[in-house]
C-alpha positions, 0 to 999 in steps of 0.5 A, a space after each residue: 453602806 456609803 448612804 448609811 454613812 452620810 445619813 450618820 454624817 447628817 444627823 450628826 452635823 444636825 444633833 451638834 448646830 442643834 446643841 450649840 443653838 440651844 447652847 447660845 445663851 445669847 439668844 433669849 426668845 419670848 413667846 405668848 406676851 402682850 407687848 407694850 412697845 410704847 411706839 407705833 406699833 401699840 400694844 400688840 397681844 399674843 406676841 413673840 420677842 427675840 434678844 440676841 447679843 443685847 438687842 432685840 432682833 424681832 418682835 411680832 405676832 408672826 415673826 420668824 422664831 430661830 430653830 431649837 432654841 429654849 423660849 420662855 412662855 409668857 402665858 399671856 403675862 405682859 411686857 413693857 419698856 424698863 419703869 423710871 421713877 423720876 424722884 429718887 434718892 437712889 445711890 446716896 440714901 441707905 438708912 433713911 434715919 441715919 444721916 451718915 448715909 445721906 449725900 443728898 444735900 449740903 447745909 454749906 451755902 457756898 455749894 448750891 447749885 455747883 453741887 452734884 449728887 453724881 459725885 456720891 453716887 454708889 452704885 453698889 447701894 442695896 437698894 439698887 437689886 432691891 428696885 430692880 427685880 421688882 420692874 425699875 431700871 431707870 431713875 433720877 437721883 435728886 438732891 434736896 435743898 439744905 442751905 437755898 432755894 437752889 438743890 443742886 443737880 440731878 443725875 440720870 442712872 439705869 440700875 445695872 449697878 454698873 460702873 457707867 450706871 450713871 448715864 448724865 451726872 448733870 441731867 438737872 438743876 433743881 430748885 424749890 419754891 412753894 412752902 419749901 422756898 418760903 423758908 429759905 427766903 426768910 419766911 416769904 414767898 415774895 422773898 424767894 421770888 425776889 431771890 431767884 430774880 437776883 440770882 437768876 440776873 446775877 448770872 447772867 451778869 456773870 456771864 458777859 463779866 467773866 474776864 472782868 470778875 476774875 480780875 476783881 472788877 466786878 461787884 459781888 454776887 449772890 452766889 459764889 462763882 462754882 455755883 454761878 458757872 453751874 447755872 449758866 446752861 440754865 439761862 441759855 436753855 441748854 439745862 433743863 431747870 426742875 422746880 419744886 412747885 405745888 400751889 397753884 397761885 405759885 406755879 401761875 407765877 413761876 410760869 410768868 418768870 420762866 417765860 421772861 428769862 426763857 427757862 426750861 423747865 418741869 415742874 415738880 410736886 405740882 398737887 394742884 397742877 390741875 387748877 391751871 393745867 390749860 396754863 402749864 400746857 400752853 407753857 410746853 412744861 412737862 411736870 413729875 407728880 405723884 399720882 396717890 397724892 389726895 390729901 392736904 398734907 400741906 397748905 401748899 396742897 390744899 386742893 390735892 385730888 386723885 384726878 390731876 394726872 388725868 385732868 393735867 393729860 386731858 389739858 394736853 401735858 406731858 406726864 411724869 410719875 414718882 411714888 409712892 409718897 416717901 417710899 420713893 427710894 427704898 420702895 422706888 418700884 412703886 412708881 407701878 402703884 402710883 400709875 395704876 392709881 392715875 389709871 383708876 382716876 381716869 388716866 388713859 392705861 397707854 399714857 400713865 405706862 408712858 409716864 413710867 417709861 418713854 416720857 422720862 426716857 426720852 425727855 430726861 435723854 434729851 431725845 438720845 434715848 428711847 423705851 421703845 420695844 422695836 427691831 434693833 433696840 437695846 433690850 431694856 424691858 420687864 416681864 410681868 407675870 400679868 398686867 403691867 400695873 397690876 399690884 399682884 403682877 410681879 416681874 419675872 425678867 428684866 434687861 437693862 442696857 442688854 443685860 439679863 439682871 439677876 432676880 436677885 437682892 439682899 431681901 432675898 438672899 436673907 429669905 433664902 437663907 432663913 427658909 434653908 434654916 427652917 426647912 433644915 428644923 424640920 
């Protein structure tokens, strides 16, 4: 009787561990993906992951997986860091044709490079769902030029539609040259050049006269002191400078110029990067391009052509992808497409999901933070249904900053809504 009664007491205790585990809803386990863990490890096929509290507690082929817990099973799908879409409008653009709703650029020109796309950022934006249950969980918010050569400042957000979605509201300066400065300067590209060398040394005499322009000793500036104290970090190498350049005769002497005031920067646009790319590698610039990009739609772009990514990697740059065009906020998870161009143009696969995920994550974290899919990291990943930078793969889960997003959107919800009513007419 007495051995009844502890077999009852055992199975018992058992039934009930077994019922919280599979209760804990803090332990997601994922079986059967290719894992792209965008660090030493690789690619690893046919494996397993584990997510406990936010993190990833293991991740293998042959990894101890905890007993009676639900897992997902992949079925061969893949998985990969969260994607990152370096220009954006995310947060401060709704309606692309409604002006009211962008915040992007002023028209003021006492407020250039002092402005901050942070400071109107929402992120309760529609937009934000509408990327991220399709795979992006990063971007850059950019501002645009409306007054000068100099944009503004990016900012650095993740897509948790959190109130500390903003990770750095000053990750960037941005400025523009090329046809865009051109026309900022008077109708000339040697006006701009000119222009930002002013600027650039107005600065700089700003910053050793502080005392003595505060008390009104001091000749004027070019710029007003607001924007004049927001490029100081620029000149001392502690900000990185995000240059819209496209031609390649202006990138070659842009680089002549950041190497005489010592800047660092990426390089934006660049369509014919791959004229001098052995020139932008030497220089240690990184540059953010959009890949699907083949066409003249400019004279800035002439020599545009589907193999930049690749011919701008084999030259030994560091690659960043946006896109798709001018889908880049509403449609900003296409940044997937544009890699899968770069790849079918020749891209190694590695380097152009690297371009969506730990390149920028790294580079725009200042080496804070990581895309890598290891032990003890946040979990911040994508399930896809199939290949990564297949079209027809859609995202199945996705983590951000250790939080398991809703797969849900305005777009759905409206789906959701309409197919009730039709199937209720039935």
């Amino acid at each position: 009787m007495k051995n009844k009664r502890l077999i009852s007491f055992i199975v018992l205790v058992f039934i009930t561990l077994s019922n919280l585990l599979l209760a804990d809803s803090n332990i997601q386990v994922i079986k059967h993906a290719n894992i792209y863990t965008m660090g030493p490890e690789g690619l690893i096929l046919d494996a397993s992951m584990v997510i406990k509290d936010g993190k990833i507690v293991a991740v293998g082929k042959n990894i101890e997986l905890p007993m009676g817990v639900k897992y997902i099973d992949a079925n061969g799908g893949s998985i990969t860091p969260g994607l990152f879409n370096s220009v954006t409008h995310l947060g401060v653009q709704e309606v692309s044709a409604i002006r009211r709703t962008d915040d992007f650029k002023t028209t003021d020109d006492a407020i250039t490079a002092s402005l901050k796309v942070a400071d109107a950022f929402n992120p309760r934006s529609v937009l934000i769902p509408q990327n991220r249950i399709y795979g992006l969980t990063h971007a850059l918010v950019m501002p645009d030029s409306g007054t000068g050569l100099i944009a503004g400042q990016a900012a650095f957000i993740d897509l948790s539609a959190a109130e500390h979605s903003v990770i750095n509201d000053s990750v960037a300066m941005v400025m523009n040259l090329g046809e865009a400065g051109q026309s900022f300067a008077g109708g000339s590209r040697a006006a701009a050049i000119r222009q930002l060398k002013t600027l650039l040394n107005d600065v700089k005499d700003y910053a050793k006269n502080k005392t003595a322009f505060n008390q009104g000793n001091r000749r004027e500036y070019s710029a007003s002191q607001d924007d004049l104290e927001a490029l100081i970090p620029i000149l001392t190498g502690k900000k990185l400078l995000i240059v819209s350049i496209h031609r390649a005769a202006d990138i070659e002497r842009f680089i002549k110029l950041a190497e005489e005031y010592d800047l660092n920067v990426v390089l934006a646009g660049v369509e014919e990067g791959w004229m001098v790319a052995d020139k932008i590698s030497a220089a240690g610039m990184a540059v953010i391009i959009d890949p699907s990009r083949n066409l003249p739609s400019s004279y800035d772009a002439l020599g545009s052509r589907l193999e930049n990514a690749a011919l701008l990697h084999k030259a030994g740059v560091k690659l960043i992808f946006t896109g798709i065009g001018w889908q880049n906020t509403h449609n900003a998870y296409l940044v997937r497409q544009a890699a899968g161009i770069a790849v079918a143009n020749g891209l190694p696969k590695q380097e152009a999901i690297a371009a969506i995920t730990s390149n920028p994550m790294t580079l725009f974290s200042q080496n804070t933070l990581s895309s890598e899919i290891r032990e003890g990291a946040v979990a911040d990943f994508v399930m896809w249904q199939g290949d990564p930078l297949e079209v027809t793969s859609e995202a199945v889960l996705v983590y951000i900053d250790g939080q398991k997003i809703p797969m849900v959107s305005r777009s759905t919800r409206l789906r959701d809504r309409y197919f009730k009513r039709l199937k209720n007419m039935k």
